[in-house]
N, C-alpha and C positions, 0 to 999 in steps of 0.2 A: 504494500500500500504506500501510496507517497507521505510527506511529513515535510513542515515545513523545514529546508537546509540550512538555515539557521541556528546558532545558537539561543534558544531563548532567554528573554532581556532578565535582566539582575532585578527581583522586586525590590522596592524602596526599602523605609529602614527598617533598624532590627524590629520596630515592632510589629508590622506589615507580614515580613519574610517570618518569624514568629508564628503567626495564623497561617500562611500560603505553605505549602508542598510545592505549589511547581505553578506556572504562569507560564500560559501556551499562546502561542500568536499562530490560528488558524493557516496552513495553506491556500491561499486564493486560485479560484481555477473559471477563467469566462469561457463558457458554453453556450455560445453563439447567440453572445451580450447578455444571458445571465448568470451571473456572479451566484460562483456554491463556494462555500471554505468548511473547509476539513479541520473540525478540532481533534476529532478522535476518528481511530486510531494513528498517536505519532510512536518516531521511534522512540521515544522516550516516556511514552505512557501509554498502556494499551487500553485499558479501563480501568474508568468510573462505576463504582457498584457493577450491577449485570451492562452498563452503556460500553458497549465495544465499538461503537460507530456513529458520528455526532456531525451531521452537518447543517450549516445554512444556508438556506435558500435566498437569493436575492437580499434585498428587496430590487426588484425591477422592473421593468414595464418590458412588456412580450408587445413587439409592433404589429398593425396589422399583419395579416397576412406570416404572423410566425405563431408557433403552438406548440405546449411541452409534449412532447411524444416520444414516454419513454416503453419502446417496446417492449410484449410479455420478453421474462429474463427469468430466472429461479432463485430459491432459494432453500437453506437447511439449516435446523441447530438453532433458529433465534427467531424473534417476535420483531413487526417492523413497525414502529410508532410515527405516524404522519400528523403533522400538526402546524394549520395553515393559520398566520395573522391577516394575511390577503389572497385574495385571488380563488379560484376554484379547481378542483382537480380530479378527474372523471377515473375511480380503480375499477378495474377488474380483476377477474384471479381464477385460476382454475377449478374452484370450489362451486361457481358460477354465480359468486356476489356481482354484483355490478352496484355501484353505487358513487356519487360524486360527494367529496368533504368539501366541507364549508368552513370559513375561518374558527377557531374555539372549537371547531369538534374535535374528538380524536379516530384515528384509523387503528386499531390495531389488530396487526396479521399476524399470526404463528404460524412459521413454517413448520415448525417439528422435520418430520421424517422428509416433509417436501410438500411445495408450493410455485406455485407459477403467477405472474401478477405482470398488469401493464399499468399505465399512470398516463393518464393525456388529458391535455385539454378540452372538456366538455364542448359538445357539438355544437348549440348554442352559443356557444364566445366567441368562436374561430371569427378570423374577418375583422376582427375590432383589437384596438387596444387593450391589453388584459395585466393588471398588475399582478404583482405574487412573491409572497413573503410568507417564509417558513421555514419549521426544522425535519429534519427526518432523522430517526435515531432504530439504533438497532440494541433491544433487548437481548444476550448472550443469556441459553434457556439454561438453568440446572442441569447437572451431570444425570436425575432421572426423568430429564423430562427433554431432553433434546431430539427422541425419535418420537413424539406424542404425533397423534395425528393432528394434519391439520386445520386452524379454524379460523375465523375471522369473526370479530367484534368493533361495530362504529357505537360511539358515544357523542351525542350532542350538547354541546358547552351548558345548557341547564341544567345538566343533571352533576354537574361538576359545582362540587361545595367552592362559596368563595370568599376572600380573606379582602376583609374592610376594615381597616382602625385607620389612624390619624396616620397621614402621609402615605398610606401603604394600602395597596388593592391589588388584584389578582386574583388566580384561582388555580386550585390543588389539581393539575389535571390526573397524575397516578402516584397510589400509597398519600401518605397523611402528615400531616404540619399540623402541630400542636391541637392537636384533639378533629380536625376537618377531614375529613377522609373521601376519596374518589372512589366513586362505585365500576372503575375499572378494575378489572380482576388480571392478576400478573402471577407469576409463578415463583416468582421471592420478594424477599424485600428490595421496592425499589418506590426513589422520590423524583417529580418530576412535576414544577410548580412555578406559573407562571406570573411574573410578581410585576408590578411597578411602582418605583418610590418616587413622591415630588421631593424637587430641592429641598436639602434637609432631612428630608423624611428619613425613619430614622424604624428597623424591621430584623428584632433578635433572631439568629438562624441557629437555631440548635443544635447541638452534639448528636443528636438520637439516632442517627444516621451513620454506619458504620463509615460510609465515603462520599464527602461532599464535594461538590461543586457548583461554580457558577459563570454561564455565558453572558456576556454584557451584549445586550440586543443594539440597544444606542441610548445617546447620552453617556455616563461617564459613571462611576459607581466609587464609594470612596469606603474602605475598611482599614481602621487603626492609622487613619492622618494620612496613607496613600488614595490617589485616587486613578482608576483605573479606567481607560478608555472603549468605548466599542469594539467586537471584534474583536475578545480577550476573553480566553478561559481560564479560568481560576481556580485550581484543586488545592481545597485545605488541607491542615493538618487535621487528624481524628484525634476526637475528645474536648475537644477545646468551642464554647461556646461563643460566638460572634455577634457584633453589632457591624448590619450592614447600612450605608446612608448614601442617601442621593446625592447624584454632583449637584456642582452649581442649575443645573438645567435639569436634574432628576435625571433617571432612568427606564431603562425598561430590562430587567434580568430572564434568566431562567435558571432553575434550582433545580438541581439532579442531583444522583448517587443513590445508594441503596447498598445492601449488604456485597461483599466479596464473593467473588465464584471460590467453588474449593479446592478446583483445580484450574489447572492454564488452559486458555484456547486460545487455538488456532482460527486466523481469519484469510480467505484467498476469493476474491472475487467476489462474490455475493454468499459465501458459503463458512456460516460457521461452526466447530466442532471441536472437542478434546481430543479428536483422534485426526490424524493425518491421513490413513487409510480411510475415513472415511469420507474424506474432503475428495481424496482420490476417488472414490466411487464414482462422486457424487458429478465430479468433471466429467468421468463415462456415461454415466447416465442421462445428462446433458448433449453429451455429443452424438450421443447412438438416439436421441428421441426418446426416452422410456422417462420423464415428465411429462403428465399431463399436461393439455393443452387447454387456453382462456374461451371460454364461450364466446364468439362475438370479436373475437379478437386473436384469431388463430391464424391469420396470413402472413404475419411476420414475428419474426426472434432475432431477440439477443446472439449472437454468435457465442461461442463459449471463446475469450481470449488466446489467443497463444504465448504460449509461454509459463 
């Protein structure tokens, strides 16, 4: 997988580096004028809680006459969380869901043993201007739950508990913040919580959480007298409870982490697993056709990469 080639920057001072583990500046990559950056997986950290795979989408505008069209491709070994602040995005999958997300919903897919799935611009957009801003993250499943069959679950933003006190709003989209809990169901402990603080605003992040982190959407995020810019991932240290505060201009975060897997995996092209063999399969299996095919959307695929 790529990673930014950089050395990542020195956090501010000792109090700052104190609370941080590590301060990741996303790979940027424009795909035909929209902008994705890869915070996870780098060479230097592979996951947050079960998040093996963390990127962001845009924010951009898709010009007339262009459209996301990501053709059916596979997957194994992990859950894929889609979650849009703009724009619309038409899934399909080999299960024969069909359904398009809307901003504040969530998507979430488990592949388990295997899944098929495309992602394109709703038919109705095409032709027009269409903006789109969002995350896509990949869930790494439990050592007994990685060949589960698999399923698909969408949630819409109302059924998702949400966090209002002075300066600070948002909402739990998966697992729970201080007593609020998301009625999506995950197969470990995992946090994934969409927060915004005004200037100032000022939103205790707790320890409770074996592996924390946080993405800075935009605006500017200040913890212990640093402040941290857009487009910066932040993995604390565990145990230690935090006061986070808006920059000058507030912000807008996103809150993940969740318990440690209890063994290592393996991640290669869309395919994750503890076992090497079985990522190998999984490449064969791909290349000879023995994945299901997407209802309504079976005249083109992914290629399986070479190499």
């Amino acid at each position: 997988m790529s990673f930014f080639p950089g050395q990542d920057p020195v956090a501010g001072d000792a109090f700052s580096c104190d609370a941080l583990e590590q301060l990741i500046i996303p790979r940027s990559s424009d795909i035909g004028g929209f902008a994705v950056r890869r915070a996870l997986p780098t060479a230097r950290r592979r996951l947050v809680g079960p998040f093996i795979f963390f990127d962001r989408m845009g924010p951009a505008i898709l010009r007339a006459g262009e459209a996301l069209d990501v053709k059916p491709h596979p997957h194994i070994g992990l859950s894929t969380v889609t979650y849009l602040f703009d724009g619309e995005i038409k899934h399909r999958d080999s299960l024969g869901t069909e359904l398009t997300i809307r901003p504040g919903d969530i998507n979430l897919m488990t592949a388990g043993r295997g899944i098929v799935h495309s992602e394109r611009t709703p038919e109705n957009l095409r032709g027009q201007p269409l903006s789109m801003s969002g995350l896509q993250t990949w869930l790494a499943l439990p050592d007994h739950k990685e060949e589960i069959d698999p399923a698909f679950a969408h949630t819409e933003r109302e059924a998702m508990p949400l966090i209002a006190q002075k300066g600070a709003s948002g909402r739990v989209v998966i697992g729970d913040l201080d007593g609020a809990r998301s009625p999506v169901s995950v197969f470990s402990d995992t946090l994934y919580v969409d927060l915004t603080l005004e200037a100032g605003g000022r939103f205790p992040f707790s320890a409770e959480h074996e592996e924390r982190a946080i993405y800075v959407l935009s605006g500017s995020l200040v913890v212990a007298g640093d402040e941290f810019a857009a487009d910066q991932l932040l993995v604390f240290r565990p145990g230690d409870a935090i006061t986070l505060q808006g920059g000058p201009q507030g912000c807008h975060i996103m809150l993940f982490g969740g318990a440690a897997l209890s063994t290592k995996r393996y991640i290669w092209w869309n395919f994750v697993s503890s076992s090497k063999e079985r990522i190998e399969q999984a490449k064969e299996e791909w290349r000879t056709g023995r994945f299901d095919i997407v209802p309504g959307d079976g005249e083109e695929f992914v290629p399986l990469p070479q190499g």
